[in-house]
gemmi code that builds the backbone of each chain (N, CA, C; Angstrom):
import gemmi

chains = {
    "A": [
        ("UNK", (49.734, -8.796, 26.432), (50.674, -8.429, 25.358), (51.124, -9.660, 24.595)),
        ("UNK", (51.292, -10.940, 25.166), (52.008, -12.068, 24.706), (50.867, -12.576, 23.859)),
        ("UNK", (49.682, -12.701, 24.680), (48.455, -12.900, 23.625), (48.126, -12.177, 22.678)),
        ("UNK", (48.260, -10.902, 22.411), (48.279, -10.045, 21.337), (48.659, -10.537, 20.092)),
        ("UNK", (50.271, -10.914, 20.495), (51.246, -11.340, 20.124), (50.529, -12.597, 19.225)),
        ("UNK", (50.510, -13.576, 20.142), (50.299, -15.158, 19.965), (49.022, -14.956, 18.927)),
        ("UNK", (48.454, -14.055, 18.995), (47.003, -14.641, 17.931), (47.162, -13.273, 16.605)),
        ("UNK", (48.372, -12.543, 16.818), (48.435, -12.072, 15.052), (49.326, -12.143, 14.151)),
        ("UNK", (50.635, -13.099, 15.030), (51.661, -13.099, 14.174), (51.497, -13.618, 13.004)),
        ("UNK", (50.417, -14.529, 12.649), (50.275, -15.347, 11.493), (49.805, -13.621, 10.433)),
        ("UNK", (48.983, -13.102, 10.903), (48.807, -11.964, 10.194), (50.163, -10.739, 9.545)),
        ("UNK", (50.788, -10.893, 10.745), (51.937, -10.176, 10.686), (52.803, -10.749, 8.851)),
        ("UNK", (52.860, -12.043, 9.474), (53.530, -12.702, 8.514), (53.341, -12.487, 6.805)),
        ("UNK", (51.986, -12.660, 6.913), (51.131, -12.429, 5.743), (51.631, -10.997, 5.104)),
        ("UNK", (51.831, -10.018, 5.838), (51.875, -8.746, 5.153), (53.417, -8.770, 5.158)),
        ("UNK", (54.480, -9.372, 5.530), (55.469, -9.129, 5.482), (56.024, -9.951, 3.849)),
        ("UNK", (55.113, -10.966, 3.678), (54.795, -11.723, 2.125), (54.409, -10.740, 1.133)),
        ("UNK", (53.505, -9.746, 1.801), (52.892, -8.872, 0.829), (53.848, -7.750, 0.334)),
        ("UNK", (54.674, -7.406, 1.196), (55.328, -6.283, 1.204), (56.661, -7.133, -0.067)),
        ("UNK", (56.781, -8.248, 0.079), (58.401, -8.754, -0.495), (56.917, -8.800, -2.038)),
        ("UNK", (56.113, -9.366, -2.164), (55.908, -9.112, -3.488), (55.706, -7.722, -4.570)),
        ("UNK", (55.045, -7.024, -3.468), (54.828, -5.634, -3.794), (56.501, -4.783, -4.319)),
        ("UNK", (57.368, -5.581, -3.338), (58.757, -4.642, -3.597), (59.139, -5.187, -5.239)),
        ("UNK", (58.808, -6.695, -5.386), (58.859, -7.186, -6.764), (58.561, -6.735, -7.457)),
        ("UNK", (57.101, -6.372, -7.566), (56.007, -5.302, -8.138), (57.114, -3.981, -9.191)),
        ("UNK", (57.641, -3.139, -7.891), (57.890, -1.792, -7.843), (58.998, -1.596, -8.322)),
        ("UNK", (60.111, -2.652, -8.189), (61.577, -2.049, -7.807), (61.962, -3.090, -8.959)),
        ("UNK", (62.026, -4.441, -9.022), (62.814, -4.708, -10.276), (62.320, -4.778, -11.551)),
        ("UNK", (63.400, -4.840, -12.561), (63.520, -3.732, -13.860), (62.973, -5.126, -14.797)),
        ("UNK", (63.270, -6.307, -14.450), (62.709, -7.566, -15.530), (61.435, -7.469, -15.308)),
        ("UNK", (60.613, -8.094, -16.401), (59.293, -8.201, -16.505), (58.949, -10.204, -15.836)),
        ("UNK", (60.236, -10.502, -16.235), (60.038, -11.841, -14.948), (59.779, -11.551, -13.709)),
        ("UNK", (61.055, -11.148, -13.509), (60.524, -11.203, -11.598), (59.356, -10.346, -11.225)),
        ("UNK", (59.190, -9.453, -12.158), (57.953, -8.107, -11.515), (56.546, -9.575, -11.764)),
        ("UNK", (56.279, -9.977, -12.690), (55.410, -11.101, -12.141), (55.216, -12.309, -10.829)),
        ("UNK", (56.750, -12.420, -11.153), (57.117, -13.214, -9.425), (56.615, -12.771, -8.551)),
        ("UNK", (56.597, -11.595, -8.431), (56.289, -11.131, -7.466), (55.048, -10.386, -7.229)),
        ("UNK", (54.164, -10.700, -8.371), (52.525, -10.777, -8.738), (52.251, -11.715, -8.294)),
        ("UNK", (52.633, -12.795, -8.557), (52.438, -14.526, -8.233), (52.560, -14.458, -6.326)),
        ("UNK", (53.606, -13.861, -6.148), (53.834, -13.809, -3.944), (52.589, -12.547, -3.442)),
        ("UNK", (52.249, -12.024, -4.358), (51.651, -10.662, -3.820), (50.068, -11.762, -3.837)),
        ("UNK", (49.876, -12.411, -4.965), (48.381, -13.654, -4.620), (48.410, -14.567, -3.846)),
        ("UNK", (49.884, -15.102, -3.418), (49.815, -16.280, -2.595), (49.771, -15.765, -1.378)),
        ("UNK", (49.776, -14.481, -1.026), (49.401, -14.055, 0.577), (48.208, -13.876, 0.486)),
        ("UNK", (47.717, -13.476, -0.912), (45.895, -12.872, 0.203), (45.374, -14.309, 0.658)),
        ("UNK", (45.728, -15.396, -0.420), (45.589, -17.114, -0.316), (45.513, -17.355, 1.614)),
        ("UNK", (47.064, -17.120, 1.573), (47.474, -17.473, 2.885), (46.912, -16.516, 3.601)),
        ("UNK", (46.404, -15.462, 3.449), (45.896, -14.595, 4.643), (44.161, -15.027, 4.871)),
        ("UNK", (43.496, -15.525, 3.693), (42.218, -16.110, 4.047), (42.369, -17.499, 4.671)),
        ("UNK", (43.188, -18.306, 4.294), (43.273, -19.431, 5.435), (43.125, -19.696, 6.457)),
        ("UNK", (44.427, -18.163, 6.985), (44.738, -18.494, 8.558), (43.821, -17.782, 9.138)),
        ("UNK", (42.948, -17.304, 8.454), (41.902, -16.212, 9.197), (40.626, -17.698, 9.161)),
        ("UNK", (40.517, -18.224, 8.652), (39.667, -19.494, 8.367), (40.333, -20.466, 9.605)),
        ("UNK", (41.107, -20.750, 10.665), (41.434, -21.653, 11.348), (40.735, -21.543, 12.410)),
        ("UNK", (40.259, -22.202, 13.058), (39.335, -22.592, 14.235), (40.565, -23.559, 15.842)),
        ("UNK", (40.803, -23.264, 16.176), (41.848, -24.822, 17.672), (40.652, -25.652, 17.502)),
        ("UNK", (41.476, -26.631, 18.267), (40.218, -27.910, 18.635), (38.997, -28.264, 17.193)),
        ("UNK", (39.342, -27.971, 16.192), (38.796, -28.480, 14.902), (39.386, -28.971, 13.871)),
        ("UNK", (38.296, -30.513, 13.609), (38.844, -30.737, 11.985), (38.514, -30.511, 11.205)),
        ("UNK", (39.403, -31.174, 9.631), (39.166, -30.648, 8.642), (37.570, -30.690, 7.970)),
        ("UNK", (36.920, -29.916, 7.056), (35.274, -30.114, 6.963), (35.518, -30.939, 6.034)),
        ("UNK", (35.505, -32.017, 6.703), (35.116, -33.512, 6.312), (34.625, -34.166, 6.898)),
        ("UNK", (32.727, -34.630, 6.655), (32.243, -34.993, 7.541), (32.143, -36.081, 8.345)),
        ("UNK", (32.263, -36.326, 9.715), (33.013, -37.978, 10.623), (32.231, -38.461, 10.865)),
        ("UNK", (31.565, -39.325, 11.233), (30.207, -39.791, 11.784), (30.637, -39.804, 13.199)),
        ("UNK", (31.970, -39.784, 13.487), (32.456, -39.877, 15.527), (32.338, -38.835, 15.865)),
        ("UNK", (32.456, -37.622, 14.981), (32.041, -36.381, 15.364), (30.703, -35.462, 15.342)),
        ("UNK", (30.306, -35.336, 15.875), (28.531, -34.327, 16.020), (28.818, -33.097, 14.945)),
        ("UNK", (27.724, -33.081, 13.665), (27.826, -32.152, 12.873), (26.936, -31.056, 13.696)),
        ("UNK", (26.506, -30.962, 14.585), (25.378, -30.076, 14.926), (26.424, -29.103, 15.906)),
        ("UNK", (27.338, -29.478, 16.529), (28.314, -28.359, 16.686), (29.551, -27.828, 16.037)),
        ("UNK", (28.522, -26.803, 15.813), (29.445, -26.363, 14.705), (31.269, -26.037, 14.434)),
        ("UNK", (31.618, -25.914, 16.281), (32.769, -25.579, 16.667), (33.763, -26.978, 16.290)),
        ("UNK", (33.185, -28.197, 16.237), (33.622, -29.594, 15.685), (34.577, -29.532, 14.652)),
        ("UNK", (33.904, -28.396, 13.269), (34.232, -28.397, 12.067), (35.006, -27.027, 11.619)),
        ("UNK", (35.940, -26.977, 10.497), (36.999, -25.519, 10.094), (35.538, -25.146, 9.295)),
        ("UNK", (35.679, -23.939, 9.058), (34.623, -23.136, 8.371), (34.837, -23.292, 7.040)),
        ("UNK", (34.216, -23.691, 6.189), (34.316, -24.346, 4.711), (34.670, -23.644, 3.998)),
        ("UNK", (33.727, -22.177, 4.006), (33.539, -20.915, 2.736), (35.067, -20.299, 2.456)),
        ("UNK", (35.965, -20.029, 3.453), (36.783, -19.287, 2.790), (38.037, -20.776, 1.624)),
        ("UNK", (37.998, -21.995, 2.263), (38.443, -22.904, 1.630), (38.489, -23.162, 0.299)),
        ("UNK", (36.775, -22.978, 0.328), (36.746, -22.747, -0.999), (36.527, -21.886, -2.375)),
        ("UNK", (36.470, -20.641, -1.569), (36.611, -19.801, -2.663), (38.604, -19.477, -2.779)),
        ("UNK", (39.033, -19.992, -1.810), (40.419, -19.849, -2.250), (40.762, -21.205, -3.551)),
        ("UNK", (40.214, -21.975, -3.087), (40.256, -22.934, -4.056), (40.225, -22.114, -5.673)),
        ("UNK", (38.652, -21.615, -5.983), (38.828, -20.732, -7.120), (39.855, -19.827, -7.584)),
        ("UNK", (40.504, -19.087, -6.331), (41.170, -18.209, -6.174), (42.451, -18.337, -6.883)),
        ("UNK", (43.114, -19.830, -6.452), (44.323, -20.485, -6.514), (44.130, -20.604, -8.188)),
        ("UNK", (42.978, -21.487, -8.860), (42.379, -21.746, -10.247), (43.092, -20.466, -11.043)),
        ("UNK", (42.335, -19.776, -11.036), (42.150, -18.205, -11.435), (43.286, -17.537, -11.642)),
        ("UNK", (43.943, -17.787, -10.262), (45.526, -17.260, -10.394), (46.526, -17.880, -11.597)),
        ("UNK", (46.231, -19.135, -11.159), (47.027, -19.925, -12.301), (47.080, -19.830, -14.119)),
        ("UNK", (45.606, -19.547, -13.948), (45.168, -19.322, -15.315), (45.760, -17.883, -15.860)),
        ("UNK", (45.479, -16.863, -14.950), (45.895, -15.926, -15.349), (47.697, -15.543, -15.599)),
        ("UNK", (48.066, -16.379, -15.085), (49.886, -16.313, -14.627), (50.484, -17.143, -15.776)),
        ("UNK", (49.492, -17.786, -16.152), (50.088, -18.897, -17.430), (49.884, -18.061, -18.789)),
        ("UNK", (48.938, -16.885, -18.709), (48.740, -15.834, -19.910), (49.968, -15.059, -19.947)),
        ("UNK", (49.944, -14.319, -18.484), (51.315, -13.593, -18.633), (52.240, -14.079, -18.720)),
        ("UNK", (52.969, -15.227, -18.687), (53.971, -15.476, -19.361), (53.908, -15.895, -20.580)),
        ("UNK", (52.692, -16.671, -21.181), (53.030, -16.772, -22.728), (53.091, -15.316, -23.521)),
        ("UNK", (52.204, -14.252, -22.783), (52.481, -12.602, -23.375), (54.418, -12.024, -23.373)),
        ("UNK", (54.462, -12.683, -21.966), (55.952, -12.031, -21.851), (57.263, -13.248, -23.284)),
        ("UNK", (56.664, -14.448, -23.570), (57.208, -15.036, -24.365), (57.143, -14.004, -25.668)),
        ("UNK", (55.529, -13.532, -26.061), (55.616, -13.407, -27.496), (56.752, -11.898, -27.200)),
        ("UNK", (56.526, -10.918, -26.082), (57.530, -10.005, -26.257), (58.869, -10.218, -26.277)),
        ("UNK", (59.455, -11.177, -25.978), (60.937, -11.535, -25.947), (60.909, -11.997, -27.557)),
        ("UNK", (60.202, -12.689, -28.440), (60.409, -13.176, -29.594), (60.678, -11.694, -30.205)),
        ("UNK", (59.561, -10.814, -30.227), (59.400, -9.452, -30.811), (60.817, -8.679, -30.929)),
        ("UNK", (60.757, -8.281, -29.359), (61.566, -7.442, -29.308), (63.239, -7.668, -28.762)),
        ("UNK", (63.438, -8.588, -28.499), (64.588, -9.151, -27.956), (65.259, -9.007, -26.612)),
        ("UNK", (64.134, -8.606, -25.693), (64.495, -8.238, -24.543), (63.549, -8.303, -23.521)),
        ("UNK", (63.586, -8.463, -22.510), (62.649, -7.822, -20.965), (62.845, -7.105, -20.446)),
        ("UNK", (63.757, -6.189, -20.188), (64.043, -5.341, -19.621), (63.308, -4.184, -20.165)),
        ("UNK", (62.323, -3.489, -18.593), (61.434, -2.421, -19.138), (62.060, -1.003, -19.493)),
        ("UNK", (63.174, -0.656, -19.152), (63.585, 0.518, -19.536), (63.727, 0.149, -21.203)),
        ("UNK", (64.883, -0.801, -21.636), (65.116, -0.917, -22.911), (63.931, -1.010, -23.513)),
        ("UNK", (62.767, -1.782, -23.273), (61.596, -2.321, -23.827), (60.813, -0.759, -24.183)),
        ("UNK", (60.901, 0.545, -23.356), (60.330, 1.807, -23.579), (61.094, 2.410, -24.449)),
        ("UNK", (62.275, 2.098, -25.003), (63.455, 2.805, -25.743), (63.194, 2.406, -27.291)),
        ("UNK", (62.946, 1.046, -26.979), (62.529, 0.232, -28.345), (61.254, 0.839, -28.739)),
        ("UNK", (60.350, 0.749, -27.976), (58.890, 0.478, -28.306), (58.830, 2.477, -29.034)),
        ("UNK", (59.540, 3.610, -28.556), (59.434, 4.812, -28.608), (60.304, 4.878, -30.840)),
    ],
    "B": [
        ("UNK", (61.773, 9.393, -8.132), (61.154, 8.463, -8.630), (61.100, 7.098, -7.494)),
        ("UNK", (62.060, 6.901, -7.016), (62.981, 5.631, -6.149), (62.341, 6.067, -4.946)),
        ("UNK", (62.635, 7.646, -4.733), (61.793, 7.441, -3.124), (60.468, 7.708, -2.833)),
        ("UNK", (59.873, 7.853, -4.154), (58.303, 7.875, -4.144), (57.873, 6.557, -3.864)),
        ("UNK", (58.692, 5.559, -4.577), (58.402, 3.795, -4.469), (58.705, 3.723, -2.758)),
        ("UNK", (59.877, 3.897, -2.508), (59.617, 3.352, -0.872), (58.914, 4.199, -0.117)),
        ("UNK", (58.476, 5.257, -0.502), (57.183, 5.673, 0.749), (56.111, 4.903, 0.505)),
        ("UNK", (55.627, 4.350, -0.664), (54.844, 3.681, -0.945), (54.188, 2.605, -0.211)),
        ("UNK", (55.953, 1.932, -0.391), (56.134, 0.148, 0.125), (55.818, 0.746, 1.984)),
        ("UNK", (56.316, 1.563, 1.988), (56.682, 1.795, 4.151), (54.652, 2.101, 4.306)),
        ("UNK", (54.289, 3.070, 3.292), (53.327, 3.427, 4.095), (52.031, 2.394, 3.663)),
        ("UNK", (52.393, 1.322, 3.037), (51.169, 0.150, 2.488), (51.836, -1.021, 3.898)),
        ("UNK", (52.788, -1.104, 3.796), (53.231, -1.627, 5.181), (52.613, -1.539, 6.412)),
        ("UNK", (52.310, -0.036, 6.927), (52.289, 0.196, 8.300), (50.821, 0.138, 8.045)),
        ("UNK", (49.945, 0.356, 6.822), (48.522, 0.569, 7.228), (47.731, -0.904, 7.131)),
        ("UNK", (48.697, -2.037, 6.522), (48.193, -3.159, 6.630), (48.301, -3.667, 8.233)),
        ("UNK", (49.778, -3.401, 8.659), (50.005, -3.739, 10.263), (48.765, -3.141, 11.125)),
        ("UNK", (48.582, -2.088, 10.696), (47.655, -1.189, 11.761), (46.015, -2.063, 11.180)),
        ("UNK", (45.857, -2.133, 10.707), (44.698, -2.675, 10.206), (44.893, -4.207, 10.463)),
        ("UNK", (45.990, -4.861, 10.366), (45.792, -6.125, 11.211), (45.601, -6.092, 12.710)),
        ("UNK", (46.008, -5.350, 13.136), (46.045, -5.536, 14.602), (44.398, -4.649, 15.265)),
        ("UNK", (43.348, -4.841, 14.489), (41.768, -4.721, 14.952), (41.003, -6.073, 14.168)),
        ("UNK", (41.895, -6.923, 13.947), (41.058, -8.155, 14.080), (41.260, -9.473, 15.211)),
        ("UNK", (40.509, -10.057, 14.545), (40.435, -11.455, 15.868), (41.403, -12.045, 15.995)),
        ("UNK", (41.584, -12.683, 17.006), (42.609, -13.436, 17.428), (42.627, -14.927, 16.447)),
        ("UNK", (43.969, -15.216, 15.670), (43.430, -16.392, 14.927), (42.867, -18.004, 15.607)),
        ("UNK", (42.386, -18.547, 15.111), (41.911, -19.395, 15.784), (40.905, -19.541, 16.837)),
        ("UNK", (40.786, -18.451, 16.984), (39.669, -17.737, 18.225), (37.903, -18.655, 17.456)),
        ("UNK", (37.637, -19.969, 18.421), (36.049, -20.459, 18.289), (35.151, -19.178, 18.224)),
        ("UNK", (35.764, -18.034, 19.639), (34.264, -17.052, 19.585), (34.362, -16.369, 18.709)),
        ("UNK", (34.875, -15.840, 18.049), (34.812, -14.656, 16.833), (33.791, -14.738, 16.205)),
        ("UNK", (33.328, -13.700, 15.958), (31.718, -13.801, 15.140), (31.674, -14.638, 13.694)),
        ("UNK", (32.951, -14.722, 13.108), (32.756, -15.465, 12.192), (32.504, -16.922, 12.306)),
        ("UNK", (32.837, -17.171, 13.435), (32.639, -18.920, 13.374), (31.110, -18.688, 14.512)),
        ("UNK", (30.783, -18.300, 14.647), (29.536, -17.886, 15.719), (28.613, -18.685, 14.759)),
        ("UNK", (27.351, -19.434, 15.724), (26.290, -19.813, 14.639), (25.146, -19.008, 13.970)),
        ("UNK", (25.061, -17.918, 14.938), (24.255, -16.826, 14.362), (24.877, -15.542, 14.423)),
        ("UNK", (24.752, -14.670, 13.619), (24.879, -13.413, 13.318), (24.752, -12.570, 14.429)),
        ("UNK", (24.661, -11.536, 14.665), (24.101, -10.195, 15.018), (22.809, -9.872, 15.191)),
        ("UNK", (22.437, -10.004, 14.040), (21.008, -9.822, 13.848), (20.100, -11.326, 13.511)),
        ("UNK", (20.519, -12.326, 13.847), (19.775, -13.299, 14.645), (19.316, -14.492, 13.246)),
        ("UNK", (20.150, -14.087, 12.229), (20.148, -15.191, 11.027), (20.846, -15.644, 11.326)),
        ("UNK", (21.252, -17.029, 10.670), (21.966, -18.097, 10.909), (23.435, -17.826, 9.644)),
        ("UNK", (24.456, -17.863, 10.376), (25.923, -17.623, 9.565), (25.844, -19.316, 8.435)),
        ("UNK", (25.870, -18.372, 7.135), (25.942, -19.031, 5.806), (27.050, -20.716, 6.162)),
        ("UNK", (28.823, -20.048, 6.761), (29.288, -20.960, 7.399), (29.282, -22.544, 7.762)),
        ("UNK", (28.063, -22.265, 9.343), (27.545, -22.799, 10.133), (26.455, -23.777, 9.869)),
        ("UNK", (25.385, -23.259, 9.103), (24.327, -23.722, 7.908), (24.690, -24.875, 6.842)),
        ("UNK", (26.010, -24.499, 6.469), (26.799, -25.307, 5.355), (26.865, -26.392, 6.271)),
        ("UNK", (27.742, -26.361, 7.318), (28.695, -27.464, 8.242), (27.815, -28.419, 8.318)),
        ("UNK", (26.060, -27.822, 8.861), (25.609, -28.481, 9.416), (24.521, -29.070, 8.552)),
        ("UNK", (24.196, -28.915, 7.088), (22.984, -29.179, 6.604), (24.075, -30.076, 5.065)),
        ("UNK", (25.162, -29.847, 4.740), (25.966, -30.348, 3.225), (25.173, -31.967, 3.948)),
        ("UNK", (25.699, -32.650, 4.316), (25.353, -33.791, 4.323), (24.106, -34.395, 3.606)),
        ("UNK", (22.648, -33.644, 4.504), (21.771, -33.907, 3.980), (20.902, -33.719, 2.810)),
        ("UNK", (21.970, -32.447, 2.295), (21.439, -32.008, 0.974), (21.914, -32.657, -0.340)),
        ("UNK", (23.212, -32.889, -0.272), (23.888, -33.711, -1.268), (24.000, -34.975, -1.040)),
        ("UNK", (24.364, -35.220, 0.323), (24.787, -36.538, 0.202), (26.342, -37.248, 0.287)),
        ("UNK", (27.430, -36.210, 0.205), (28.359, -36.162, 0.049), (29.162, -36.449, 1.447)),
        ("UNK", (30.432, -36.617, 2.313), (31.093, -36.070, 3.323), (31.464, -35.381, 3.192)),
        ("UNK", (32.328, -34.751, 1.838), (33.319, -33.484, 1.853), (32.276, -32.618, 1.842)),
        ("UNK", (32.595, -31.453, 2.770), (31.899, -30.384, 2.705), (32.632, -28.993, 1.579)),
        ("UNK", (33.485, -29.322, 1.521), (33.904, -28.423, 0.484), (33.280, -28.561, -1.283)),
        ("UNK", (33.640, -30.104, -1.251), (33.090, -30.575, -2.327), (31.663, -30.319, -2.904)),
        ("UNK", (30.760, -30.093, -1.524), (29.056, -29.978, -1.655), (29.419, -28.469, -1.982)),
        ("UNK", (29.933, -27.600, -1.511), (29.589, -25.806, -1.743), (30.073, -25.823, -3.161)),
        ("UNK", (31.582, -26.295, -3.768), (32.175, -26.217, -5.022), (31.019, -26.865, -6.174)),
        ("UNK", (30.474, -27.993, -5.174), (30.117, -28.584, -7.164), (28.677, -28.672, -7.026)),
        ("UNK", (27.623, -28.279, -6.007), (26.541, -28.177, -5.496), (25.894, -27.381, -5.096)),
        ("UNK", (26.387, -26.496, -4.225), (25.577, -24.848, -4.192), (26.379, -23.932, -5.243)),
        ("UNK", (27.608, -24.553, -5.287), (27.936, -23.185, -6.414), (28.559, -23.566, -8.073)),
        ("UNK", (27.267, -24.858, -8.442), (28.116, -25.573, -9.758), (27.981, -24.491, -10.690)),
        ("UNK", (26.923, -23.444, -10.561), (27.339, -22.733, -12.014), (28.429, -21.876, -11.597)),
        ("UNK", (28.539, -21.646, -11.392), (30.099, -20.293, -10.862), (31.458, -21.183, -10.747)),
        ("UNK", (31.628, -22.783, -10.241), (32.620, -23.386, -10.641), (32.485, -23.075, -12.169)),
        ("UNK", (31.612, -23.737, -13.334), (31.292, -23.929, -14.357), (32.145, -22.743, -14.959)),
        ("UNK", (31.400, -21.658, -14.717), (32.044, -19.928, -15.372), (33.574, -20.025, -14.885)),
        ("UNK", (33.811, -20.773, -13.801), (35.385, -20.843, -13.535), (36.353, -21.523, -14.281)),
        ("UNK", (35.844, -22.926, -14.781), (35.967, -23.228, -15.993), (36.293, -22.670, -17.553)),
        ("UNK", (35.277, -21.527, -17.477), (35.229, -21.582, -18.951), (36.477, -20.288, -19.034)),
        ("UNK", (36.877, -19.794, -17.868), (38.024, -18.761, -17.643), (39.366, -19.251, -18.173)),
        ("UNK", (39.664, -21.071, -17.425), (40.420, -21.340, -17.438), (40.475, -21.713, -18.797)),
        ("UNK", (39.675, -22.628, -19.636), (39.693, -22.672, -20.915), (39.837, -21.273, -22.243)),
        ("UNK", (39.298, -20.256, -21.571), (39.989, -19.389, -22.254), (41.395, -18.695, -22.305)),
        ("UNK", (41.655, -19.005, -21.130), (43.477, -18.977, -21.179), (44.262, -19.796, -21.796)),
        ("UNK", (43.349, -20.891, -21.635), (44.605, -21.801, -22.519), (44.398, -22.002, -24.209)),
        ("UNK", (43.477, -21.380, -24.386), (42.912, -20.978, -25.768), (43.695, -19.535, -26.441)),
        ("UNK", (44.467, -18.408, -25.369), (44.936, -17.491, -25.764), (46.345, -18.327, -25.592)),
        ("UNK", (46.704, -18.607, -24.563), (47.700, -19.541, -24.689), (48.297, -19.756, -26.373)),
        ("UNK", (47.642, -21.180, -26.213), (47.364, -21.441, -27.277), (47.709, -20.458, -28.975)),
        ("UNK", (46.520, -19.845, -28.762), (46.609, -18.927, -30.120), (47.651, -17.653, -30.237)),
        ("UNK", (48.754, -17.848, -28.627), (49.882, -16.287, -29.276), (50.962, -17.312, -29.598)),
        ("UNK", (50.984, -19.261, -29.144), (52.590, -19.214, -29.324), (52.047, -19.784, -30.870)),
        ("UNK", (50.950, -20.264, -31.325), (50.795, -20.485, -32.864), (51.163, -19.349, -33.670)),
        ("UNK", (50.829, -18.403, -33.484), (51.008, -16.804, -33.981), (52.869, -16.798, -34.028)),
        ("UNK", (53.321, -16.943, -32.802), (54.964, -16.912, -33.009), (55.576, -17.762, -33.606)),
        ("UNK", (55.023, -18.676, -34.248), (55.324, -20.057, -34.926), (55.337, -19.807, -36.200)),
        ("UNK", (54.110, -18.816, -36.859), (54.373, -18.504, -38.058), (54.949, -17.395, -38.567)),
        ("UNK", (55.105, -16.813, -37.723), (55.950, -15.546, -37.946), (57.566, -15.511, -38.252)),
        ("UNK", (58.163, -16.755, -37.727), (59.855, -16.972, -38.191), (59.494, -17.979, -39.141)),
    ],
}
model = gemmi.Model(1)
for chain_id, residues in chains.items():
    chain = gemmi.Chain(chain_id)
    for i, (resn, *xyz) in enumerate(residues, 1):
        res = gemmi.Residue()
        res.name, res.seqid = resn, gemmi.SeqId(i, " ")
        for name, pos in zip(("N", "CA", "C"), xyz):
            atom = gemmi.Atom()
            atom.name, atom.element = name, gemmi.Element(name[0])
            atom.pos, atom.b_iso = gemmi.Position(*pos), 0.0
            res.add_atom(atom)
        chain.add_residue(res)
    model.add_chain(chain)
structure = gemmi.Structure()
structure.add_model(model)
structure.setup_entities()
């Protein structure tokens, strides 16, 4: 049970990240924070491919010459590293759109707030 | 409306928990993902990397060899993503500039 424990809390964690962005998502009425919490809802899947990427008794894949590349257990597993790498890219790029979008709507319409913003826009 | 949202949040909750708890133990060496071969007796993409980046590039970082060496065109297209954001960027706050 303690081992159960000991090898998913990092998982646990992850969805308890997911759940506080998702509530961002759902429940508040600004078009800021509902991105905030777009932005926490990406930085868990981030953090959930990581910790699923950790190996004990290994370093980082950087190759040592004191260390034997031929076992493989030596080295962290590269692939998910780096497609989070892209991942992280991607996110950024896209998060830097939605807020210059949420800029031009505040110039427009004078507000963020999505109820008012449906009152206006009607 | 309000309690359609929290059945939502409770029941995306419990099916992520339940669905975490049928994977590996973290950190776990044996898990098939860090395994050097598969199942069916190919060699894990992984494992292959760890053990061959050196001699193919030339490099130590092994991250560095998959990013800018097995996968330079798809960094590249990753690139041209980011340059188009900052190109829309770009072209909505010019747009709000001439508009007042």
């Amino acid at each position: 049970m303690l081992d159960f424990f000991l090898g998913h809390y990092a998982y646990w964690f992850v969805v308890i990240l997911m759940c506080v962005g998702l509530y961002g998502i759902l429940f508040k009425k600004n078009l800021v924070k509902k991105t905030i919490g777009l932005a926490i809802f990406q930085v868990s899947v981030v953090l959930y491919f990581v910790s699923i990427a950790s190996k004990w008794d290994a370093t980082v894949p950087v190759r040592d010459s004191n260390i034997p590349v031929e076992q493989v257990a030596n080295y962290l597993n590269p692939l998910p590293h780096t497609l989070m790498l892209t991942a992280i890219v991607v996110g950024v790029a896209t998060l830097g759109v939605a807020f210059t979008l949420l800029m031009a709507i505040y110039n427009r319409y004078g507000t963020l707030d999505e109820q008012e913003l449906l009152e206006e826009i009607q | 409306m309000k309690a359609l949202k929290i059945i939502i949040l409770i029941l995306f909750a419990s099916v992520m928990i339940y669905a975490a708890s049928d994977l590996p133990y973290r950190g776990d060496p044996d898990n098939l993902m860090h395994a050097e071969e598969s199942i069916t007796g190919t060699k894990v993409v992984g494992s292959y990397v760890i053990q061959e980046a050196y001699n193919d590039a030339k490099t130590p970082n092994i991250v560095t060899v998959i990013l800018g060496d097995y996968r330079s065109v798809d960094t590249f297209g990753e690139q041209v993503v980011v340059f188009t954001a900052g190109l829309i960027t770009i072209l909505i706050l010019r747009n709000r500039r001439r508009l007042t």
